[in-house]
C-alpha positions in Angstrom: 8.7 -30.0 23.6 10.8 -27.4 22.1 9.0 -23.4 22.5 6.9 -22.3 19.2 9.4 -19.9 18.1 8.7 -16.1 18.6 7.9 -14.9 15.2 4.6 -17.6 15.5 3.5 -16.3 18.8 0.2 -13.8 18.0 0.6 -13.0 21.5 4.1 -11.6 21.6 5.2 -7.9 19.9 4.6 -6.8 16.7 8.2 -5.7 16.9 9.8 -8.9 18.2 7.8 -11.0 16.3 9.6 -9.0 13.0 12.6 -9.1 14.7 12.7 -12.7 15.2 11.6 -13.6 11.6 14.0 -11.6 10.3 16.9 -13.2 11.9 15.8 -16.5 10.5 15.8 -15.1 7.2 18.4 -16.2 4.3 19.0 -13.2 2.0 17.5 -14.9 -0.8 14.5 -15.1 1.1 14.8 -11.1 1.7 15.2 -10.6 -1.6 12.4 -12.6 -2.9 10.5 -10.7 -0.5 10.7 -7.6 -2.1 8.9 -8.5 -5.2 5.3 -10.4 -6.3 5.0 -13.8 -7.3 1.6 -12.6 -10.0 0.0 -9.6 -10.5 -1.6 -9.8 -6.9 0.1 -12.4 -4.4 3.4 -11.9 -2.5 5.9 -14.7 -2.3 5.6 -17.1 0.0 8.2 -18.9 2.2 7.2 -22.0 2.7 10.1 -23.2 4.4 9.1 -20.8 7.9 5.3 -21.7 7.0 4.8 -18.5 5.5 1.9 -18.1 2.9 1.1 -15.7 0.6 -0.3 -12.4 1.3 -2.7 -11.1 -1.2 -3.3 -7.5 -2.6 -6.8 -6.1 -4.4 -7.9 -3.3 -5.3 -10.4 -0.6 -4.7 -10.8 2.9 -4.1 -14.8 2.3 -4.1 -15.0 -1.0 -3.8 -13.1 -4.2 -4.2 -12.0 -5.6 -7.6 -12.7 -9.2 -7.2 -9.3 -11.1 -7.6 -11.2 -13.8 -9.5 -14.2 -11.4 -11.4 -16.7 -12.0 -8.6 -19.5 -9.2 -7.9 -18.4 -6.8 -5.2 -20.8 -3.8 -4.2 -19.8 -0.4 -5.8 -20.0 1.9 -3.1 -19.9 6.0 -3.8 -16.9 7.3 -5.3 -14.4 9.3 -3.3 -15.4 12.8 -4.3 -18.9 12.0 -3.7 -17.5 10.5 0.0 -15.8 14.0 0.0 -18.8 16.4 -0.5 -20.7 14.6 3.0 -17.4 16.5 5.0 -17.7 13.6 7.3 -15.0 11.7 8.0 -17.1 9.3 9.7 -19.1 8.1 6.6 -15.9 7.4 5.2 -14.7 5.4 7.8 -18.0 3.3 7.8 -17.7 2.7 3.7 -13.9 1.8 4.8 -15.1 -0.9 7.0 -17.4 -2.4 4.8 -15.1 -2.8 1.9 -12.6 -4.2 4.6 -15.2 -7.0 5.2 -15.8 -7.5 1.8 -11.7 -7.5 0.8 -11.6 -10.6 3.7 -14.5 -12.3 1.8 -12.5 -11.9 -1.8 -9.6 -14.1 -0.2 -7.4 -10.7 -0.2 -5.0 -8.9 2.8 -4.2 -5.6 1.5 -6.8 -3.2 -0.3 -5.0 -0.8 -3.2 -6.9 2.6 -1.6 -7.3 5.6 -1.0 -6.3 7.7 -3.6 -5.7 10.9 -1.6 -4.1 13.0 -4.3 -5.1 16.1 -5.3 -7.9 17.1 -8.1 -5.7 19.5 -10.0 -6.9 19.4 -13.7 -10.6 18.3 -14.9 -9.0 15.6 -17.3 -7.6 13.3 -14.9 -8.7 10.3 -14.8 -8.4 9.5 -10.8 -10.6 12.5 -10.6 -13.1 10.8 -9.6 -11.7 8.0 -6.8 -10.0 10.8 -5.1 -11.3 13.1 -2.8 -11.1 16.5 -3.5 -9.1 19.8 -4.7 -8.6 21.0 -0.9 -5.7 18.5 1.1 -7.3 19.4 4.6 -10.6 17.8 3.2 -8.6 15.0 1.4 -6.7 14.0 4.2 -9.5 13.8 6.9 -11.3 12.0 4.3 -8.8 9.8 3.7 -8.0 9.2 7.7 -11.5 8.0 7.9 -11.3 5.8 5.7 -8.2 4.1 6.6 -9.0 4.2 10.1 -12.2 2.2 8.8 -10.5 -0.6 6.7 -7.7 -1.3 9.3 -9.8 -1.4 12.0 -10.9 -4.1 10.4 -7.6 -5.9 10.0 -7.2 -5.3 6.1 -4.1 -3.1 5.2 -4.1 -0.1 3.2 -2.5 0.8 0.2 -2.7 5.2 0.2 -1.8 6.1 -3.7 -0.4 7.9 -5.4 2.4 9.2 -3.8 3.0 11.5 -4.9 1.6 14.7 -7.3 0.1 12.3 -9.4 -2.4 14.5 -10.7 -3.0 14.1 -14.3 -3.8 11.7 -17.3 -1.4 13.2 -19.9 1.9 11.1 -20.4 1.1 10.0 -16.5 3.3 7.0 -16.1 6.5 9.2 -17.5 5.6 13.0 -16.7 8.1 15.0 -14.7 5.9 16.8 -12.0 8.0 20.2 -11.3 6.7 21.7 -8.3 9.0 23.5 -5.7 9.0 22.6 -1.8 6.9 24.9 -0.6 3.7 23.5 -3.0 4.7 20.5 -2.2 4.4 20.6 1.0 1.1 23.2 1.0 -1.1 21.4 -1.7 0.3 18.2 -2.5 1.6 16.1 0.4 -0.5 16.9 3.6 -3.0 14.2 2.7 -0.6 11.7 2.6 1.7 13.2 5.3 -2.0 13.4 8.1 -2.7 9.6 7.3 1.0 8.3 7.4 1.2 10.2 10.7 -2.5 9.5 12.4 -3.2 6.4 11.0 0.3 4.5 10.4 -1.1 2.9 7.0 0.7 -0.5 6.3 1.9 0.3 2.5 2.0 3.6 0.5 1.9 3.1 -3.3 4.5 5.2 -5.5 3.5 6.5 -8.6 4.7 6.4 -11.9 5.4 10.0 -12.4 8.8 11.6 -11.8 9.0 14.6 -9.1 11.7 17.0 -10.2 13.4 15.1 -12.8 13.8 11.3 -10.9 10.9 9.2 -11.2 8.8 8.3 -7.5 10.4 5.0 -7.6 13.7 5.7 -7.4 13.3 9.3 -5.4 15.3 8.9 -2.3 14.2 12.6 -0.9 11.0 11.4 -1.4 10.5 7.8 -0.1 13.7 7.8 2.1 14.3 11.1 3.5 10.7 12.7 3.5 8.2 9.5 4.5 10.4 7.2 6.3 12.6 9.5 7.8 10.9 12.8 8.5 7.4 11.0 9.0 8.9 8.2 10.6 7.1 5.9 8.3 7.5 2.2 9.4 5.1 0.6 6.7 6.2 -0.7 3.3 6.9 1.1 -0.3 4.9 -0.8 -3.3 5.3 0.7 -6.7 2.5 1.1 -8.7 2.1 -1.7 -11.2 4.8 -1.4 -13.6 6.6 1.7 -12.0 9.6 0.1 -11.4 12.2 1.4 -13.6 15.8 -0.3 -12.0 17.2 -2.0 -9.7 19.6 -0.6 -7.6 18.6 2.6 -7.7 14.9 1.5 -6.2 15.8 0.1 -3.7 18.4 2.3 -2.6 15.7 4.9 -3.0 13.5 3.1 -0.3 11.2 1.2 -2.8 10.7 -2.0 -1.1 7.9 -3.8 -3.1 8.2 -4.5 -6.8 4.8 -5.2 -8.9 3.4 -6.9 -10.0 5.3 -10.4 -10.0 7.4 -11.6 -11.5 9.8 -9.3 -11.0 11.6 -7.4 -13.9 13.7 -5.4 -12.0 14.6 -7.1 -8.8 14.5 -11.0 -7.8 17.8 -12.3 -9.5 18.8 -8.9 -10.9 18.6 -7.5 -7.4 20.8 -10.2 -6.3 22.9 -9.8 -8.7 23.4 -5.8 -7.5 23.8 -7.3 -3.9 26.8 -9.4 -5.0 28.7 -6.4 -7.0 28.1 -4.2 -4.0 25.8 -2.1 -5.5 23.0 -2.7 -2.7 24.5 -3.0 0.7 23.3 -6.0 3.0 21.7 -3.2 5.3 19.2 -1.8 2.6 18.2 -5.2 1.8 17.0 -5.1 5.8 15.3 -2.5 6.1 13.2 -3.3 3.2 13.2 -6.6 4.2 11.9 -5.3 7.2 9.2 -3.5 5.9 7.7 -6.8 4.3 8.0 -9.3 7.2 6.1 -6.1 9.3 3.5 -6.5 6.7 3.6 -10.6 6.8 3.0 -10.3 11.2 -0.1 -7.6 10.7 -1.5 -9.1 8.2 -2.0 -12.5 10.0 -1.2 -15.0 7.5 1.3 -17.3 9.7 -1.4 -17.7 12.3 -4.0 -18.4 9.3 -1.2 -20.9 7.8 -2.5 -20.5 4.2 -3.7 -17.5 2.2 -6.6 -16.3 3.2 -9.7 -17.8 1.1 -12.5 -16.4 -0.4 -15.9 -17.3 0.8 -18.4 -18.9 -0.8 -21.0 -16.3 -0.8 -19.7 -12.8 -1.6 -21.1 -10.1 1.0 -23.9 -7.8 -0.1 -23.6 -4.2 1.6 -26.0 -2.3 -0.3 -27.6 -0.7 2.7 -24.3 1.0 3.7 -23.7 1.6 -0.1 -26.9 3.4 -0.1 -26.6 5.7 3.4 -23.1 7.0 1.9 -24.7 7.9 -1.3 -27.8 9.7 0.3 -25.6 11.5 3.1 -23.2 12.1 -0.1 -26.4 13.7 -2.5 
């Protein structure tokens, strides 16, 4: 009998396991990659016996997909004021185990920005004002929930950091903040703990919005990081086509799409995206589709009947946290 091919062998690369998948891939399949099916699922490709990955989300606990109860486990400032990385990685774990038994793949967390202003609404998700503390924090607790096998999502990159006019504000802020206050956090976990996706935000940095910054999501994380995960835009953060995806954005949400699917291939076929971008986003995604284990699962992962209850661990973080 003919050999499985590579891309379904879990004992064969992570790298050539992608590779092979993405040779067998048509471009429309790339391209309807790149953007959700619903507000929470990927699209499938059913023709390769692909299934849908599935997203949730959760700084301090999951959101059930479906409204189930999930435990509430101590916020991330609270996390924050233990110092211990450690704690953070344990609360990590267990909302891993508890995303696995909500049916989901990928968690939407951490939140690593930076508290900057009293108003903002994150405030309280995120860790804290100093990005030494934020990004050990965070490293903990990525290191927790994919040591689990549940992908991260770290948000929101980046300088995110308050409630007024937040999905359209234009963040000014020269390199040298940047790079001193705002983007350590992210740049310690993207470096320690490879994260499978980083989440851009809806704000603009110096006059061109996250999801269309090619400095930022090109040049800065996937280049100058060396960054291998995927780009998702926060829900609704999309703002073009082209542009986006040029820029390095590689996930549109939620589905449908508004601004890729048949407008993207529509930019493919007037040369305005070249076939190469398309592949390296495309990339990104089938990376995600390998590590997440879905095509040795063969369908979506499900959620189990009885949802887990992780008070105890819920309660340790909170005490160590007081």
């Amino acid at each position: 009998q003919e050999a499985a091919p590579v891309y379904r062998d879990a004992k064969a690369p992570l790298e050539a396991r992608v590779a092979d998948l993405m040779a067998r891939l048509t471009l429309d399949e790339k391209i309807l990659l790149l953007a959700g099916e619903s507000s929470m699922a990927l699209n499938p490709i059913p023709r390769l016996g692909i299934p849908a990955v599935k997203m949730t989300d959760g700084p301090t606990g999951v959101r059930s997909p479906d409204g189930k109860p999930a435990t509430v486990f101590p916020v991330g400032v609270a996390l924050a004021a233990s110092w211990n990385p450690d704690l953070a990685a344990m609360v990590g774990a267990a909302v891993a185990r508890e995303t696995k038994a909500h049916g989901a793949d990928v968690l939407l967390a951490p939140t690593v920005n930076i508290v900057r202003t009293p108003r903002w609404g994150r405030n309280f998700e995120t860790y804290s004002e100093d990005p030494w503390l934020s990004g050990r924090m965070g490293l903990g607790y990525v290191r927790g929930v994919q040591g689990e096998g549940i992908g991260v999502s770290l948000k929101h990159f980046a300088v995110n950091n308050q409630e007024s006019y937040r999905f359209v504000v234009d963040s000014i802020v020269d390199q040298r903040t940047l790079r001193e206050i705002y983007l350590p956090a992210f740049e310690m976990v993207v470096r320690e703990a490879d994260p499978w996706s980083v989440m851009a935000s809806y704000n603009k940095i110096n006059g061109t919005y996250a999801a269309e910054n090619r400095w930022l999501l090109t040049d800065l994380l996937k280049k100058e990081w060396g960054y291998k995960g995927f780009v998702v835009s926060d829900w609704g953060a999309t703002h073009t086509t082209a542009e986006a995806v040029n820029a390095g954005m590689d996930l549109e949400m939620p589905g449908p799409p508004k601004h890729f699917g048949d407008k993207l291939k529509a930019a493919v076929a007037e040369g305005k995206v070249s076939p190469a971008q398309i592949d390296d986003n495309a990339r990104r995604m089938v990376r995600l589709i390998v590590r997440s284990g879905v095509i040795e699962r063969g369908a979506s992962r499900a959620a189990s009947a009885t949802p887990l209850r992780q008070s105890a661990i819920a309660r340790k973080a909170a005490e160590e946290a007081m």
